[in-house]
N, C-alpha and C positions, 0 to 999 in steps of 0.2 A: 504494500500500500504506500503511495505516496501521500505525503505529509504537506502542509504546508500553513502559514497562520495569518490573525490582523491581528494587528497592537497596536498598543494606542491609550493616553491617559482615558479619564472617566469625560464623559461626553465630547469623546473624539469622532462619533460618528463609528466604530465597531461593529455593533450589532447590525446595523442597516445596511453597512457591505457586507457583513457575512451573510444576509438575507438574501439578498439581488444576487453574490455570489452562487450560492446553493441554488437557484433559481435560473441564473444567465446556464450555469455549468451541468445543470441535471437536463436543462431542455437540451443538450449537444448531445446528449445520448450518455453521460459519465454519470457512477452511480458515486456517493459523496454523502458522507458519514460527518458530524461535527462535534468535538467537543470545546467546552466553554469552561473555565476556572471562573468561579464566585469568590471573590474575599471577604465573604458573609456566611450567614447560615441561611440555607434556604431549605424549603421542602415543598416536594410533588407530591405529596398526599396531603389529605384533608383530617381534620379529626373526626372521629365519629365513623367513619368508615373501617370495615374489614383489614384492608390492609392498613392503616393508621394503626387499629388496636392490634394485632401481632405485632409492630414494630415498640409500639409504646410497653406492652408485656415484656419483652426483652429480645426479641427474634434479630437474631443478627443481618440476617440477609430474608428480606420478603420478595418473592416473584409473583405479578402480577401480569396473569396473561387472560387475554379474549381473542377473540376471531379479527380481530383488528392492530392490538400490539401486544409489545410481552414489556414488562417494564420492573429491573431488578434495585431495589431499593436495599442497600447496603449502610449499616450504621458502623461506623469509626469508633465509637463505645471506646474511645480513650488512645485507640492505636493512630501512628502518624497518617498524614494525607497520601495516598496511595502516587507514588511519582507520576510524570506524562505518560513515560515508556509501558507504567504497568496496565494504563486506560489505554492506550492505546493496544495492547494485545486481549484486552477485551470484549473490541470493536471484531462484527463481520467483516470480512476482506470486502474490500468497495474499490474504485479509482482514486479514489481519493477522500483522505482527511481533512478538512478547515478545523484549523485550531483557533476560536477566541481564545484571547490572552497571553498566560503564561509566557512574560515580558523575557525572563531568563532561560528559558530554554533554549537551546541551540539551533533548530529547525528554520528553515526560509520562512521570512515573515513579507507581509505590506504592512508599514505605519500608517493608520489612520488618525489624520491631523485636522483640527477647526480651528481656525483663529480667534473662533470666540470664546472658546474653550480658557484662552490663556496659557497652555505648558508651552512648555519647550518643547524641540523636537527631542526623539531618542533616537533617529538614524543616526547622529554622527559617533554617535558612543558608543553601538553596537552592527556588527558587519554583519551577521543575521538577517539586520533589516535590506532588504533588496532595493525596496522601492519605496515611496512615499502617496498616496493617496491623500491631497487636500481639496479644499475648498477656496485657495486662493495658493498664489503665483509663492513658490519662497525660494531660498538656496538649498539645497540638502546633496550628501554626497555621494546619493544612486538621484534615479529617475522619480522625477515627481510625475503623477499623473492627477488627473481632474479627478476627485474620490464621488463624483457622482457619472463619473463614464466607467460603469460597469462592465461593458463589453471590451474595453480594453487593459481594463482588471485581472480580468479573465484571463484574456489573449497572453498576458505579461505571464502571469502566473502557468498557466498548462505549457507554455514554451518554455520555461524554466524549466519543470516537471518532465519533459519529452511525452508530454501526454494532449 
């Protein structure tokens, strides 16, 4: 499986390229799997429901599946946050991984940058970053592209990839 990511401080515009991406890339016929790091707590279940109550009783891992998804709810119950490497061999083999986040790990990324936002860039400090996706004109030291021309997002990315 090829890998690849967006980064990018907090309301750098992230989530809505990873969108368009999975989107521009699955209609070319590529099938494309993604994961996303929270630096929060979050949950995909509800309280009051079935699988809520086995995780709340103490169930370490709940599997939830119907005729439409399977979805495996793992509790950390005190053990470290499981590395990229170990989520990624978790995944079905696909054409490809998008990775939101995970600013440090070593895989090809795009930065996605808003000036409204206020950061810095992080291209210049990490050679990871391949390319930059803004919303306006700046200096960086790969290729800036218009972070709202998705089709050439793409193009930049799957020709890295040889895919």
């Amino acid at each position: 499986m090829k890998v690849y990511g967006v980064t990018g401080w907090k309301n750098a515009g992230k989530t809505g390229l990873m969108e368009r991406l999975v989107t521009e890339i699955t209609a070319r016929g590529l099938s494309v799997s993604t994961i996303k790091h929270a630096h929060h707590s979050f949950d995909v279940d509800h309280p009051g429901r079935d699988s809520h109550r086995h995780r709340v009783a103490g169930a370490h891992e709940v599997l939830l599946a119907s005729g439409t998804r399977v979805a495996i709810m793992q509790e950390l119950r005190g053990a470290p946050e499981p590395e990229l490497e170990t989520l990624l061999a978790r995944l079905s083999p696909v054409d490809l991984v998008l990775i939101e986040g995970y600013k440090r790990a070593l895989h090809p990324k795009i930065e996605a940058w808003r000036a409204a936002a206020g950061h810095p860039l992080i291209a210049p400090n990490d050679p990871s970053i391949r390319a930059v996706a803004a919303d306006s004109p700046l200096e960086a030291p790969c290729p800036v592209m218009d972070l709202d021309d998705t089709r050439a997002i793409a193009d930049f990315i799957l020709r890295e990839l040889g895919l």
